[in-house]
TILO-846330 format. One line per field, with one value per atom (N, C-alpha, C, O): residue number from 0; atom name; x negated, y negated, z negated. Coordinates in steps of 0.02 Angstrom, whole numbers, plus 50000, padded with zeros to 5 digits. Atoms other than C-alpha are relative to their C-alpha. Layout:
N
nuti: c(NUM  ...)
markol: c(CA  ...)
px: c(X  ...)
py: c(Y  ...)
pz: c(Z  ...)
***
This chain:
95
nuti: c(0  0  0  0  1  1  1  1  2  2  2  2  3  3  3  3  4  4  4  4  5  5  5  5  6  6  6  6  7  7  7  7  8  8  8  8  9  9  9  9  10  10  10  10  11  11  11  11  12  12  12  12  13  13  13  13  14  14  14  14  15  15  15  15  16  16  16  16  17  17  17  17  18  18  18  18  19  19  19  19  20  20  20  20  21  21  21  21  22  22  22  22  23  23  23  23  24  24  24  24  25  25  25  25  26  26  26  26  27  27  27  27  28  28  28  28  29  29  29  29  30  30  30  30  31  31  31  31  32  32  32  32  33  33  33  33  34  34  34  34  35  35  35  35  36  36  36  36  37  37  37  37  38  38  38  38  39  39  39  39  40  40  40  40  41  41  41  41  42  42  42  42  43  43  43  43  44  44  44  44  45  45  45  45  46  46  46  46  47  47  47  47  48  48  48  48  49  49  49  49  50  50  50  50  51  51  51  51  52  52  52  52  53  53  53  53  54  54  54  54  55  55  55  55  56  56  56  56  57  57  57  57  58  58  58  58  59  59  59  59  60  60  60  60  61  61  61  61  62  62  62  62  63  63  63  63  64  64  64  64  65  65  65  65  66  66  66  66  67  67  67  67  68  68  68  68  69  69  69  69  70  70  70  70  71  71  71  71  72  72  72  72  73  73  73  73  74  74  74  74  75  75  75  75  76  76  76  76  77  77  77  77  78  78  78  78  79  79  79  79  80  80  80  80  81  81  81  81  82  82  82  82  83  83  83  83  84  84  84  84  85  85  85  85  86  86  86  86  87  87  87  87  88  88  88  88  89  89  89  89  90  90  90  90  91  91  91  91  92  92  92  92  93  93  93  93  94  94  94  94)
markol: c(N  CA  C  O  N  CA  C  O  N  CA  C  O  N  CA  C  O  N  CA  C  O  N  CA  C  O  N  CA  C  O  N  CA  C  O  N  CA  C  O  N  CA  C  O  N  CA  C  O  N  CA  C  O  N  CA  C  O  N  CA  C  O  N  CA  C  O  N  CA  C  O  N  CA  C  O  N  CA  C  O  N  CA  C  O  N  CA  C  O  N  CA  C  O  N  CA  C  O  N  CA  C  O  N  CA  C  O  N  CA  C  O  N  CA  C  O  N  CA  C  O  N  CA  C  O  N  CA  C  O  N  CA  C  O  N  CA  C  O  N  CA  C  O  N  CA  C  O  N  CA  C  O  N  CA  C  O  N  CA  C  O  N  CA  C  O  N  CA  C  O  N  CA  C  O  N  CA  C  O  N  CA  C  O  N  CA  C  O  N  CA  C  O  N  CA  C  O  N  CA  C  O  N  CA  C  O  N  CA  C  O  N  CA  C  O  N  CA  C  O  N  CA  C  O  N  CA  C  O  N  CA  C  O  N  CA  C  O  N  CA  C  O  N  CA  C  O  N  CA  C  O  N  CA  C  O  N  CA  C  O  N  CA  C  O  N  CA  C  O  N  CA  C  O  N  CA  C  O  N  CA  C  O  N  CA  C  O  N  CA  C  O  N  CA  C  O  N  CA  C  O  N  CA  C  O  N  CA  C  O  N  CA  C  O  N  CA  C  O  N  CA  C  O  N  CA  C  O  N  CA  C  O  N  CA  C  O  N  CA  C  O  N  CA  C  O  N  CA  C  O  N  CA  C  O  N  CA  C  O  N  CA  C  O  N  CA  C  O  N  CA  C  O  N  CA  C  O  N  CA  C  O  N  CA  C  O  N  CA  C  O  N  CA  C  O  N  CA  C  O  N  CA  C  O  N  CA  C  O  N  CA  C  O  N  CA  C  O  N  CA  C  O  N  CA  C  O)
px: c(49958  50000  49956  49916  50046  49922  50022  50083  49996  49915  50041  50008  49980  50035  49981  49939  50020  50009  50042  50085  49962  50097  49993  49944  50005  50139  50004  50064  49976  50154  49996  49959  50008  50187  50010  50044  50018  50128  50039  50064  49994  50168  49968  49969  50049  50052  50030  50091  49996  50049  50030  50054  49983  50097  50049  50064  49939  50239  50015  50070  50000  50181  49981  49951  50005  50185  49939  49920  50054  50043  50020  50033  49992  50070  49922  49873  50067  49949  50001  50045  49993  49921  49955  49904  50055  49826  50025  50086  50005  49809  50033  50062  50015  49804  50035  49990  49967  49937  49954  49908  50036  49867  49931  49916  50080  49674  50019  50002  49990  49726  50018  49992  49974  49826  49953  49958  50066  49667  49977  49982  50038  49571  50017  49976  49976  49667  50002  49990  49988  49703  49934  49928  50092  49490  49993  49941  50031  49484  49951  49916  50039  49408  50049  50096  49979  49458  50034  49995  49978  49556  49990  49985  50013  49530  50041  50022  49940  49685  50016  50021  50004  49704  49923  49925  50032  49550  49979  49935  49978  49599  49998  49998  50020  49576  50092  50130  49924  49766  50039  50083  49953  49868  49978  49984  50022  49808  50047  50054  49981  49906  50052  50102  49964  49981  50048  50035  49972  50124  50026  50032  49999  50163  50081  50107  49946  50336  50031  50076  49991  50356  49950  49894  50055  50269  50051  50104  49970  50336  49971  49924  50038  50277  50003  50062  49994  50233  49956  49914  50036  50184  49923  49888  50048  50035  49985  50025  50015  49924  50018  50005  49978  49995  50052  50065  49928  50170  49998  50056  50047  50086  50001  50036  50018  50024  50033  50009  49965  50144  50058  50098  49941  50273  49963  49995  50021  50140  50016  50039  50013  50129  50086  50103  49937  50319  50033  50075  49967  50354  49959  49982  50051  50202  50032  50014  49953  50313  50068  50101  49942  50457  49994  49941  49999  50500  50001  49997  49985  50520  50043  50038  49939  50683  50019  50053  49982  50698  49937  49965  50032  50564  50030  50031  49991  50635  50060  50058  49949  50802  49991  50019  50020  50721  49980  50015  50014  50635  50076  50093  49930  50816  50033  50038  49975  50887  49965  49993  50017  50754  49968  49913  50001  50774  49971  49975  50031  50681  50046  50064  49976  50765  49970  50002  50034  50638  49933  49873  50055  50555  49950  49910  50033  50481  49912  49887  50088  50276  49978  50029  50019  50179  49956  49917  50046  50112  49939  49948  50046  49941  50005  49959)
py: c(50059  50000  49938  49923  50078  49827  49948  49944  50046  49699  49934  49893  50060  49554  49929  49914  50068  49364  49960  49994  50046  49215  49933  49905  50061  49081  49941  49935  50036  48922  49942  49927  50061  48745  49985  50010  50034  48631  49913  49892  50045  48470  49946  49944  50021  48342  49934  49932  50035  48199  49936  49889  50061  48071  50006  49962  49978  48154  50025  50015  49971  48256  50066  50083  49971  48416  50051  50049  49977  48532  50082  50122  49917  48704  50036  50015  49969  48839  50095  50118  49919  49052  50026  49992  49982  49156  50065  50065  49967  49316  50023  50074  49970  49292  49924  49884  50055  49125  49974  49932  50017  49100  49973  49918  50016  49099  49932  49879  50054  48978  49920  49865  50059  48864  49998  49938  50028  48857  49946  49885  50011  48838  49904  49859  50047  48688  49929  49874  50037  48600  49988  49937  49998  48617  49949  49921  50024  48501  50028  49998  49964  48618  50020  49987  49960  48716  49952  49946  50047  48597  49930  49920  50038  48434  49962  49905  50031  48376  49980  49923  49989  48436  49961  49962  50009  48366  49931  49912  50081  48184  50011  50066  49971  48164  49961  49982  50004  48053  50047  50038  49951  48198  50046  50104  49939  48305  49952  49893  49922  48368  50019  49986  49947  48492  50043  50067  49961  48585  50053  50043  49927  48761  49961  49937  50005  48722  50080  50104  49949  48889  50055  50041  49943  49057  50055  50070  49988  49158  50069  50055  49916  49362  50017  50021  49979  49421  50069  50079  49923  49616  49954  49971  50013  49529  49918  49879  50028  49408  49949  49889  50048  49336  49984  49925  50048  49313  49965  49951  50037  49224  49951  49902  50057  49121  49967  49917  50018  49095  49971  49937  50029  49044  49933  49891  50058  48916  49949  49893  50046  48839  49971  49911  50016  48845  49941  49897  50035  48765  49909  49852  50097  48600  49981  49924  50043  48560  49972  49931  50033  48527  49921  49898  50048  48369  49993  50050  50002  48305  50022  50069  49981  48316  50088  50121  49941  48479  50047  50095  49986  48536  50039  50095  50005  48484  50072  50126  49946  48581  50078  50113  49914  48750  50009  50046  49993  48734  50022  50072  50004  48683  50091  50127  49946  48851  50064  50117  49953  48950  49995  50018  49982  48912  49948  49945  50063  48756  49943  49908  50046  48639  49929  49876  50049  48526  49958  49969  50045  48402  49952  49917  50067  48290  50023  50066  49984  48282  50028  50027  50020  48320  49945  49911  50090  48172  50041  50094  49986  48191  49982  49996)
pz: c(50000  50000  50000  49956  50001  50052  49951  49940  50032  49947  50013  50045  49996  49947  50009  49966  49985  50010  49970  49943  50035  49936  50058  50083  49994  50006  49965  49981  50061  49867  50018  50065  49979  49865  49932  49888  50085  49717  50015  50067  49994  49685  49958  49896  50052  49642  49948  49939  50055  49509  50047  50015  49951  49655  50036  50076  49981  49701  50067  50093  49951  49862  49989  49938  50009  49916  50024  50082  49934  49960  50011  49966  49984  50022  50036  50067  49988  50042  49991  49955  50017  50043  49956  49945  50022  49943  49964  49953  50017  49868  49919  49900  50057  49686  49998  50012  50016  49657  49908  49907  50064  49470  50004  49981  49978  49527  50037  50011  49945  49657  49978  49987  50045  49560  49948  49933  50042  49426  50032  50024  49961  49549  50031  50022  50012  49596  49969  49994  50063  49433  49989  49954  50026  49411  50048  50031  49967  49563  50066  50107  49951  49670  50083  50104  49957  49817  50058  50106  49930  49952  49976  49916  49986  49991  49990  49976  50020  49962  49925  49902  50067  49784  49953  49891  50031  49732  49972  49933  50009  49730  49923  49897  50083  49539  49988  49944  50007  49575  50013  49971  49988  49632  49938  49958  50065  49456  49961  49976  50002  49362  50049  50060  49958  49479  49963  49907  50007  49471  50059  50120  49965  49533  49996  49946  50000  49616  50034  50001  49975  49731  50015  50035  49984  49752  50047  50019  49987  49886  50030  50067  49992  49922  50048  50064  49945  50090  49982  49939  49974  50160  50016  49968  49970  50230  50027  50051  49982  50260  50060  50055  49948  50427  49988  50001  50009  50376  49937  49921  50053  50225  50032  50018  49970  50344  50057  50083  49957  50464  49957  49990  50032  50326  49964  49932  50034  50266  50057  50044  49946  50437  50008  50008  49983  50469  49943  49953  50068  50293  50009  49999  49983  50339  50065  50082  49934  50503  49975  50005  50010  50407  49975  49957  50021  50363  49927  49905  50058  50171  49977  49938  50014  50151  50012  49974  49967  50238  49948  49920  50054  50123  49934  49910  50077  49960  50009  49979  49990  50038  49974  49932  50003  50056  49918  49883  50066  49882  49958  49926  50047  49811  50018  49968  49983  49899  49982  49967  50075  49810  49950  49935  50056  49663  49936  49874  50034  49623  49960  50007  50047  49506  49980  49980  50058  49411  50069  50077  49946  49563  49966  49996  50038  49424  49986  49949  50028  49425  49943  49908  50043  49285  49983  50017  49990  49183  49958  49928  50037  49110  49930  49892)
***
Protein backbone atom coordinates (compact mmCIF):
# COMPACT_ATOMS: atom_id res chain seq x y z
CA UNK A 1 0.00 0.00 0.00
CA UNK A 2 1.57 3.47 -1.04
CA UNK A 3 1.69 6.02 1.07
CA UNK A 4 -0.70 8.92 1.06
CA UNK A 5 -0.18 12.71 -0.19
CA UNK A 6 -1.93 15.70 1.29
CA UNK A 7 -2.78 18.39 -0.12
CA UNK A 8 -3.08 21.56 2.66
CA UNK A 9 -3.74 25.11 2.70
CA UNK A 10 -2.56 27.39 5.65
CA UNK A 11 -3.36 30.60 6.30
CA UNK A 12 -1.05 33.16 7.16
CA UNK A 13 -0.97 36.02 9.82
CA UNK A 14 -1.95 38.57 6.90
CA UNK A 15 -4.78 36.91 5.97
CA UNK A 16 -3.62 34.89 2.77
CA UNK A 17 -3.70 31.68 1.68
CA UNK A 18 -0.87 29.36 0.80
CA UNK A 19 -1.39 25.92 -0.43
CA UNK A 20 1.01 23.23 -0.85
CA UNK A 21 1.59 18.96 -0.85
CA UNK A 22 3.47 16.88 1.14
CA UNK A 23 3.82 13.68 2.64
CA UNK A 24 3.93 14.15 6.29
CA UNK A 25 1.27 17.50 6.87
CA UNK A 26 2.67 18.00 10.61
CA UNK A 27 6.52 18.02 9.46
CA UNK A 28 5.49 20.45 6.87
CA UNK A 29 3.48 22.73 8.81
CA UNK A 30 6.65 22.85 11.48
CA UNK A 31 8.57 23.24 9.02
CA UNK A 32 6.67 26.24 8.08
CA UNK A 33 5.94 28.00 11.33
CA UNK A 34 10.21 27.67 11.77
CA UNK A 35 10.33 29.98 8.73
CA UNK A 36 11.84 27.63 6.61
CA UNK A 37 10.84 25.68 3.67
CA UNK A 38 8.89 28.06 0.96
CA UNK A 39 9.41 31.31 0.17
CA UNK A 40 6.30 32.48 0.75
CA UNK A 41 5.92 31.28 4.32
CA UNK A 42 9.00 32.68 5.37
CA UNK A 43 8.02 36.32 5.40
CA UNK A 44 8.48 36.71 9.23
CA UNK A 45 4.69 38.93 8.49
CA UNK A 46 2.65 36.03 7.36
CA UNK A 47 3.84 33.90 10.89
CA UNK A 48 1.89 32.65 12.75
CA UNK A 49 0.39 30.17 10.42
CA UNK A 50 -2.49 28.30 10.58
CA UNK A 51 -3.26 24.79 9.35
CA UNK A 52 -6.72 25.57 7.69
CA UNK A 53 -7.12 22.21 5.38
CA UNK A 54 -5.39 18.87 4.97
CA UNK A 55 -6.71 16.85 2.28
CA UNK A 56 -5.54 12.75 1.57
CA UNK A 57 -4.67 11.57 -1.79
CA UNK A 58 -3.68 7.67 -3.20
CA UNK A 59 -0.71 9.41 -4.60
CA UNK A 60 1.53 11.83 -5.20
CA UNK A 61 0.10 13.28 -8.54
CA UNK A 62 -3.40 13.74 -7.52
CA UNK A 63 -1.72 15.52 -4.50
CA UNK A 64 -0.47 17.58 -6.87
CA UNK A 65 -2.88 18.10 -9.27
CA UNK A 66 -5.46 19.12 -6.52
CA UNK A 67 -2.81 21.68 -5.32
CA UNK A 68 -2.58 23.22 -8.74
CA UNK A 69 -6.38 23.10 -9.38
CA UNK A 70 -7.08 24.70 -5.86
CA UNK A 71 -4.04 27.99 -6.78
CA UNK A 72 -6.26 28.80 -10.06
CA UNK A 73 -9.13 29.46 -8.15
CA UNK A 74 -10.00 32.62 -7.26
CA UNK A 75 -10.41 33.89 -3.43
CA UNK A 76 -13.66 33.69 -3.03
CA UNK A 77 -13.96 30.42 -4.76
CA UNK A 78 -11.28 29.27 -2.46
CA UNK A 79 -12.71 30.33 0.81
CA UNK A 80 -16.04 28.38 -0.76
CA UNK A 81 -14.42 25.01 -1.13
CA UNK A 82 -12.70 25.31 2.37
CA UNK A 83 -16.32 26.35 3.78
CA UNK A 84 -17.75 22.98 2.01
CA UNK A 85 -15.09 20.99 3.79
CA UNK A 86 -15.48 21.76 6.75
CA UNK A 87 -13.63 24.89 7.54
CA UNK A 88 -15.30 27.22 9.87
CA UNK A 89 -12.75 29.48 11.79
CA UNK A 90 -11.10 31.97 8.75
CA UNK A 91 -9.62 34.19 11.53
CA UNK A 92 -5.52 34.35 11.50
CA UNK A 93 -3.57 33.59 14.30
CA UNK A 94 -2.25 36.56 16.33
CA UNK A 95 1.17 36.19 17.80
Amino acid sequence: MAKPYYMYVLLTADNTYYTGFTDDVGRRFATHQAGKGAKYTKVPSRRPLKLLHAESFPDKSQALKAEAAFKKLTRAAKTQYLKEHGVTDFTPDTK
